[in-house]
C-alpha positions as CSV (number, residue, x, y, z in Angstrom):
1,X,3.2,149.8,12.8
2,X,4.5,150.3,9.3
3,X,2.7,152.0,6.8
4,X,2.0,149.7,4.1
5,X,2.6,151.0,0.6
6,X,-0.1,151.3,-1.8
7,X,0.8,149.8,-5.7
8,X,0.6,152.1,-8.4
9,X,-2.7,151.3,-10.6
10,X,-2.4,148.8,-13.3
11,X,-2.8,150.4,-16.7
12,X,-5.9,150.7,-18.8
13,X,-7.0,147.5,-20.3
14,X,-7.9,149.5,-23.3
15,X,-3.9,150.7,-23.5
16,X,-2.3,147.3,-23.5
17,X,-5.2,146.4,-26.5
18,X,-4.4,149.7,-28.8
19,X,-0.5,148.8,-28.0
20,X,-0.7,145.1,-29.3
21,X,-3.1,146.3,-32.3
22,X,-0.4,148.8,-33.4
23,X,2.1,145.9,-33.2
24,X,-0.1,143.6,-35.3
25,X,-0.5,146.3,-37.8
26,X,3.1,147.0,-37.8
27,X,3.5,143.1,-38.5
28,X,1.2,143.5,-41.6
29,X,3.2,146.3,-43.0
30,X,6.3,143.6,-43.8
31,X,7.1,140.4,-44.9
32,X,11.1,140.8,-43.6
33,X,11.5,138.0,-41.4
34,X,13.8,139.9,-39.1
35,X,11.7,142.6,-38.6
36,X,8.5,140.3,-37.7
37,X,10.8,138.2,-35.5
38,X,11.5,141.6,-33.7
39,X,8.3,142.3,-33.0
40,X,7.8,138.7,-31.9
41,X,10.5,138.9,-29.3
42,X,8.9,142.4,-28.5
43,X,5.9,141.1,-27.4
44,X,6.9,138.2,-26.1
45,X,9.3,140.2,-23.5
46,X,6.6,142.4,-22.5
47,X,4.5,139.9,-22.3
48,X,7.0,137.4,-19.5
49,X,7.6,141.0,-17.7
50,X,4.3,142.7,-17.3
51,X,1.6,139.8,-17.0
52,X,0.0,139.1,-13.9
53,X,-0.7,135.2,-12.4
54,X,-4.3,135.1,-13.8
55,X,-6.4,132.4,-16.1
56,X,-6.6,134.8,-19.3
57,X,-2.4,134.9,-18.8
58,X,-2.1,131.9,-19.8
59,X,-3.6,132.4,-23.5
60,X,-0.3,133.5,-25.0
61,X,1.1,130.3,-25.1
62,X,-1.9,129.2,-26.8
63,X,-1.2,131.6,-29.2
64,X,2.0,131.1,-29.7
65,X,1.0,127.4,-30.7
66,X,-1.8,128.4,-32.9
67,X,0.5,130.8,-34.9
68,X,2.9,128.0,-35.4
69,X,1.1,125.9,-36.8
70,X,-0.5,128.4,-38.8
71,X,3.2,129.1,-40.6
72,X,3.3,124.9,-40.5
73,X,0.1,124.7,-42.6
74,X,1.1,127.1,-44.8
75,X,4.4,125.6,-45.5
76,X,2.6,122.0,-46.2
77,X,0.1,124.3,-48.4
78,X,2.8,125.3,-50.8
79,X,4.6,122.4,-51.1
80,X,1.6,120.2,-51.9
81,X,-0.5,122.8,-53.7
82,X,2.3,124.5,-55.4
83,X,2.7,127.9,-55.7
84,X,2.7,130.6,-58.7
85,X,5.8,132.1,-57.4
86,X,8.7,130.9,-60.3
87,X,12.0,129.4,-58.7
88,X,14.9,127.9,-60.7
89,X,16.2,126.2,-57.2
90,X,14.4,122.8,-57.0
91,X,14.3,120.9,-53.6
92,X,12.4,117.9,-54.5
93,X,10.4,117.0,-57.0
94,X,6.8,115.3,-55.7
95,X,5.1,112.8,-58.1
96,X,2.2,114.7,-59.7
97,X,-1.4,113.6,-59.5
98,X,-3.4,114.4,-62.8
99,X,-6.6,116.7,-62.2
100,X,-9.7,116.8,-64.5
101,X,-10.0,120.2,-66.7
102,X,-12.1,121.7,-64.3
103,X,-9.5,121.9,-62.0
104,X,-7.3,124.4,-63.9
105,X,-4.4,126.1,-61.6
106,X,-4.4,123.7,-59.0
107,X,-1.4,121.6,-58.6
108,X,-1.0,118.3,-56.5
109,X,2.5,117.3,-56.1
110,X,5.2,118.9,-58.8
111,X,8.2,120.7,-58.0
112,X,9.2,122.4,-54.8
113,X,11.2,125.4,-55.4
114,X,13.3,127.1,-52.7
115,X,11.6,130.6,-53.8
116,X,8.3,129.0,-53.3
117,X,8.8,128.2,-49.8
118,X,10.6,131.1,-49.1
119,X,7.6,133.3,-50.1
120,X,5.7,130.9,-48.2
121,X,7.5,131.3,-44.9
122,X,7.3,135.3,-45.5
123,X,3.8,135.0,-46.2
124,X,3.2,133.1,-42.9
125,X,5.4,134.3,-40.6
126,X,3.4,137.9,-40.8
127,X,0.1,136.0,-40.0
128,X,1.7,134.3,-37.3
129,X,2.9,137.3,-36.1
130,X,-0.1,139.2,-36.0
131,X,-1.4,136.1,-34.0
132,X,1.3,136.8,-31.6
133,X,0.2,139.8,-31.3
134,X,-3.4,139.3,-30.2
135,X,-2.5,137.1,-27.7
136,X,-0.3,139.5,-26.3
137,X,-3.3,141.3,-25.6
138,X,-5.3,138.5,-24.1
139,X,-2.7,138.1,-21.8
140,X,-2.2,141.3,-21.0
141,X,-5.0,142.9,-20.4
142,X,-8.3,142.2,-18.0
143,X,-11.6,141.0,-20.0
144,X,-13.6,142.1,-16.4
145,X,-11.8,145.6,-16.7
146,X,-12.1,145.6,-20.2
147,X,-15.9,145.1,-19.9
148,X,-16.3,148.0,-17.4
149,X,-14.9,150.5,-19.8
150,X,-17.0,149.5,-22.8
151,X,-19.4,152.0,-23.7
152,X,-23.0,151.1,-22.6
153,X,-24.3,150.7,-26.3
154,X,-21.7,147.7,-26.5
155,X,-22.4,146.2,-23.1
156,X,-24.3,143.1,-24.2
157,X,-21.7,142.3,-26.8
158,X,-19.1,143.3,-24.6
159,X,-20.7,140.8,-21.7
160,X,-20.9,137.8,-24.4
161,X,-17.1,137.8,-25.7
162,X,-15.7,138.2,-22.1
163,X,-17.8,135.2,-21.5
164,X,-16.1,133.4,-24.4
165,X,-12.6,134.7,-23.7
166,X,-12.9,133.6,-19.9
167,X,-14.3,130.3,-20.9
168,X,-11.4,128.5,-22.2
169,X,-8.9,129.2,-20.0
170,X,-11.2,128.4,-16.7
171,X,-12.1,125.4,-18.7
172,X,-8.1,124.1,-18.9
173,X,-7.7,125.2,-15.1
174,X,-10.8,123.0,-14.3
175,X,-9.0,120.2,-16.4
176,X,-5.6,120.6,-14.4
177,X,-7.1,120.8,-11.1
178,X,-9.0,117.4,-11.8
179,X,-6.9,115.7,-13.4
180,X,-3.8,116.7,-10.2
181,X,-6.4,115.4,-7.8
182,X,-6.8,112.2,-9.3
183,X,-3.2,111.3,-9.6
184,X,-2.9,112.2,-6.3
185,X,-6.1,109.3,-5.6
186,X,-3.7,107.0,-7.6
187,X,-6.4,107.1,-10.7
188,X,-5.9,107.6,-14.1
189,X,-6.0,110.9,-15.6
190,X,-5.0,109.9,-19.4
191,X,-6.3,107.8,-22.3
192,X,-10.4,107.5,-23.0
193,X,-11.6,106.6,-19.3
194,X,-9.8,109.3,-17.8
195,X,-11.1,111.6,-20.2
196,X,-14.2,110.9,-19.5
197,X,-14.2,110.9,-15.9
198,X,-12.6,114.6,-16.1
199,X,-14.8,115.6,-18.7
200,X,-18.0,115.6,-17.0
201,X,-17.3,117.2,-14.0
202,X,-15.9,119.8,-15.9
203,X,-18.6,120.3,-18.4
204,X,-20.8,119.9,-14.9
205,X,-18.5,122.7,-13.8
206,X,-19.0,124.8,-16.7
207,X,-23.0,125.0,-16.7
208,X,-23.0,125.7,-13.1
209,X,-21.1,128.5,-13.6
210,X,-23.2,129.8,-16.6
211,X,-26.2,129.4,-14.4
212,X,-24.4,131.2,-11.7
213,X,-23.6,134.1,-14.3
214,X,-27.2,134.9,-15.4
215,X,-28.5,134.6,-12.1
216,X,-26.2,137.6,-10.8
217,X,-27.1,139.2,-14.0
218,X,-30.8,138.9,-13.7
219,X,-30.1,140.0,-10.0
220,X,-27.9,143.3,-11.4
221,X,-30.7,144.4,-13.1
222,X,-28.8,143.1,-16.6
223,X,-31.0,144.2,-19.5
224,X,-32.4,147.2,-18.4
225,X,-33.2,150.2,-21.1
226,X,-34.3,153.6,-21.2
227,X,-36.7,155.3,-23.4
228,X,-35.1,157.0,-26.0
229,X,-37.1,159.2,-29.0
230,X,-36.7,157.6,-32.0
231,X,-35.0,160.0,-34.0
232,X,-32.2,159.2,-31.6
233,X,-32.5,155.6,-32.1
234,X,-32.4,156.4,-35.9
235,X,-29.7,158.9,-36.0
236,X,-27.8,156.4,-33.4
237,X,-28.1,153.5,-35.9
238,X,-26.9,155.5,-39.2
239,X,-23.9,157.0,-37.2
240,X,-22.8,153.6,-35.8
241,X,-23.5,151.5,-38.8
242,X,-21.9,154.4,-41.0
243,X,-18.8,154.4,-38.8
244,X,-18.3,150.9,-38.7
245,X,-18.1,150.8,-42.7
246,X,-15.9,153.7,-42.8
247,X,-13.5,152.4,-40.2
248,X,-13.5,148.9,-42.3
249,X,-12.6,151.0,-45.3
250,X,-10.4,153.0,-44.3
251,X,-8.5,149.8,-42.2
252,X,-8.3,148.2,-46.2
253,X,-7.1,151.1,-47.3
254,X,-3.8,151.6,-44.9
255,X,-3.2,147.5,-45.4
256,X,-2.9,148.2,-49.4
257,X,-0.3,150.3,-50.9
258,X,-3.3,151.4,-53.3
259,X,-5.4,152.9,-50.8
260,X,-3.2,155.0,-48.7
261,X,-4.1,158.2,-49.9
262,X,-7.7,157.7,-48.7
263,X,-7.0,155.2,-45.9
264,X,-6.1,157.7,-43.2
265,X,-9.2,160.4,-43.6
266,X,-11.5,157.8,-44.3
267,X,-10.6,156.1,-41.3
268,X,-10.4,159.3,-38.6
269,X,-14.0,160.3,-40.3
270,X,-15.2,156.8,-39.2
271,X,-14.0,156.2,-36.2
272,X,-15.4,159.7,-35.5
273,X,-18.7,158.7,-36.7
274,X,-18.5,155.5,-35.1
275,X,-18.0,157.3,-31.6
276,X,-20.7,159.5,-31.5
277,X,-22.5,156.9,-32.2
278,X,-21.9,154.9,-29.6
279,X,-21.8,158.1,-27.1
280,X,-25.8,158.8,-28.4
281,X,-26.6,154.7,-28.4
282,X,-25.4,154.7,-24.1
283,X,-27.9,156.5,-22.9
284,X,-30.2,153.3,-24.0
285,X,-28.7,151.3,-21.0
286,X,-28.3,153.1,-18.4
287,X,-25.3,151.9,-16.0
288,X,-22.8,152.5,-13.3
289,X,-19.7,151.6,-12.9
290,X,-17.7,151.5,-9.3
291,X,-13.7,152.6,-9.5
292,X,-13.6,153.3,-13.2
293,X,-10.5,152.6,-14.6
294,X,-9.0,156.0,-15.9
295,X,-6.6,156.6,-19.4
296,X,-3.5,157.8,-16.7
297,X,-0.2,159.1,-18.5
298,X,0.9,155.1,-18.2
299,X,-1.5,154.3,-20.3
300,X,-1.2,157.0,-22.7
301,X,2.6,156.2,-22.9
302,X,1.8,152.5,-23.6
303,X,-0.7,152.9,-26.4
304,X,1.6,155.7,-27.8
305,X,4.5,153.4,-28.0
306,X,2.4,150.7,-29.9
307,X,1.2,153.8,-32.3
308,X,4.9,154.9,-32.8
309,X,6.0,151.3,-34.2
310,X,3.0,151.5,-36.6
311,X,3.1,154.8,-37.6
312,X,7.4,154.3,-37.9
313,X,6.8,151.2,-40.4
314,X,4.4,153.1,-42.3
315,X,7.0,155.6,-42.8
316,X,9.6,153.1,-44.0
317,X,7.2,151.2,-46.7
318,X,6.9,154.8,-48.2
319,X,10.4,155.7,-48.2
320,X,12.2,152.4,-48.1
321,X,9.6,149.1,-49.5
322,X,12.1,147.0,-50.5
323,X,14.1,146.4,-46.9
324,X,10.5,145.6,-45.8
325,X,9.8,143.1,-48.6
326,X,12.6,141.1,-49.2
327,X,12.3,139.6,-52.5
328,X,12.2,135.9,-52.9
329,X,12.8,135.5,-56.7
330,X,15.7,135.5,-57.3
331,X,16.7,134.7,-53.8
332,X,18.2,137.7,-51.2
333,X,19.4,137.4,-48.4
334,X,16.8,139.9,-46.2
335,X,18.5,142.4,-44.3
336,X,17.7,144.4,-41.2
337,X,16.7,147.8,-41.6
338,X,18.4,150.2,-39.0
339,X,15.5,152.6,-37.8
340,X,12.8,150.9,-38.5
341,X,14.4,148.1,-36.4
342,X,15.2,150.9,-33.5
343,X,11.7,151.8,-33.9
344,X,9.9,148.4,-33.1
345,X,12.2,148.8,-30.1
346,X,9.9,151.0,-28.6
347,X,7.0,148.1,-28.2
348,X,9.3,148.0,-25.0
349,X,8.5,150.8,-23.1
350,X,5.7,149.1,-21.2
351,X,7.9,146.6,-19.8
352,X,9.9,149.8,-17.9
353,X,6.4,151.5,-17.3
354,X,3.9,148.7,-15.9
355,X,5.6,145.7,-15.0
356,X,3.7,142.9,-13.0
357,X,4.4,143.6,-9.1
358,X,5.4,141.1,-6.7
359,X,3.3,139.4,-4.0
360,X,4.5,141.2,-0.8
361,X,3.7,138.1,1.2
362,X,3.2,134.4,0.6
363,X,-0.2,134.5,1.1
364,X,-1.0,137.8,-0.3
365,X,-1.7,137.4,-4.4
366,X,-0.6,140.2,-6.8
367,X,-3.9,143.0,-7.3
368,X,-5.6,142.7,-10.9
């Protein structure tokens, strides 16, 4: 009998997170459209080679839609609102709508300038790439594995945004599954009465499983704590709540080019803080956890490669600002940068290291 072959472990779910993270914060270090549409196409590969067949894999689409019609309201935005950008290049010209005085700066109708939308589609094409980003990592990675490897001082919070995350896309399977069956049963599945003959089984659905989810907690032991002294409580508290504000200021500090002489230390010292904080507040809740996932070189390779690209466009907005901001008045042409270009190409090395393995039979479904 053949020896059957056992698949390499899947990487951390913490690794594909710190990996799409670095990409967004990449995304936030431009405004060149060719550069964010590199990292789009980035993550987008990574995304169609690596994910597995699962509900939360589904979410980058969702994404994807969301962060267009992010850039679509902010394109209506400027062209109805105005902007303060000056252009000489008129489009159109809207018929104006008179505000009171109180009203001062705000602009309905007017002039559409082709330097106003083109700052407008810069502007928005770096949100929607961030958003791109994110749901690179809800497709990617596991919210169940991801809650394992929380620390036990952020279970509960962990436990209630897995919930959430897991929600929607069980929700729109529940939806697809009802409405197949009922074209199969030659009923219909569209317009007001289908909708609500598939709506309230699946809200049915839904609480059930909700019920079904605290009862397996309650039966877990969910909510149990240990006795701790209170100067470890207090000293837990300042270190978390003093982490948290130092990671927050040192985050605004790297996004502005005013604070990145202080961003970087003020960061590490938080997220240090931060830690220990969260290392002193687990022994609170007391917890186990069977086959742990472990940070393997894979992982460390993946999350390094999202830390290159970040770290590699940080370099080039300090030695080269003006291929990442393309100017829109007067009007350029952007152009693509070489190395910083070669260096978003390294958001690809997880689509060599960890890509989604085939079902070895037809009834045999890929492991998570």
């Amino acid at each position: 009998m053949p020896r059957r072959s056992v698949p390499p472990a899947s990487p951390h779910p913490g690794a594909w997170w710190l990996w799409s993270l670095c990409l967004g914060v990449a995304a936030t270090r431009t405004t060149n459209p060719l550069l964010l549409g590199l990292l789009i196409a980035v993550s987008a590969y990574v995304v169609a080679t690596c994910r597995r067949p699962s509900p939360w894999s589904r979410s980058y689409t969702a994404f994807v839609k969301l962060a267009l019609a992010v850039l679509l309201i902010r394109l209506v935005f400027a062209v109805a609102l105005g902007s303060p950008i000056p252009g000489t290049h008129v489009l159109v010209t809207l018929p104006e709508l008179p505000l009171p005085d109180w009203a001062q700066g705000i602009r309905l109708g007017g002039r559409v300038t082709a330097e106003s939308l083109v700052f407008a589609l810069y502007d928005g094409l770096k949100l929607a790439t961030l958003l791109i980003c994110v749901g690179a990592a809800n497709a990617l990675a596991n919210p169940h594995r991801l809650l394992k490897s929380l620390p036990g001082a952020l279970y509960e919070l962990g436990v209630a945004v897995v919930v959430a995350l897991t929600f929607a896309p069980h929700l729109i399977a529940d939806v697809q599954r009802l409405r197949a069956a009922r074209r199969l049963r030659g009923r219909p599945d569209s317009g007001m009465r289908g909708l609500l003959q598939v709506g309230l089984p699946v809200l049915e659905g839904a609480l059930e499983r909700s019920v079904a989810l605290a009862a397996a907690m309650d039966a877990r032991g969910y909510g149990r704590t240990a006795e701790v002294p209170p100067a470890v409580h207090r000293t837990t508290t300042a270190l978390t709540l003093g982490g948290l504000l130092g990671v927050c200021a040192g985050t605004y500090g790297l996004l502005t080019a005013e604070g990145g002489t202080y961003g970087v230390p003020v960061l590490l010292a938080g997220l240090a803080a931060a830690l220990a904080g969260l290392r002193l507040g687990g022994r609170r809740t007391p917890r186990t956890r069977y086959r742990p996932d472990r940070w393997t070189t894979r992982s460390l390779l993946i999350a390094g490669s999202g830390a290159a690209v970040a770290a590699a466009m940080f370099l080039a907005g300090a030695t080269d600002p003006v291929a990442l901001h393309p100017g829109a008045v007067p009007l350029v042409a952007p152009a693509l940068p070489l190395w910083p270009a070669a260096a978003v190409l390294l958001g690809l090395v997880p689509a060599f290291l960890a890509p989604a393995p085939a079902p070895t039979s037809a009834f045999e479904e890929p492991s998570s």
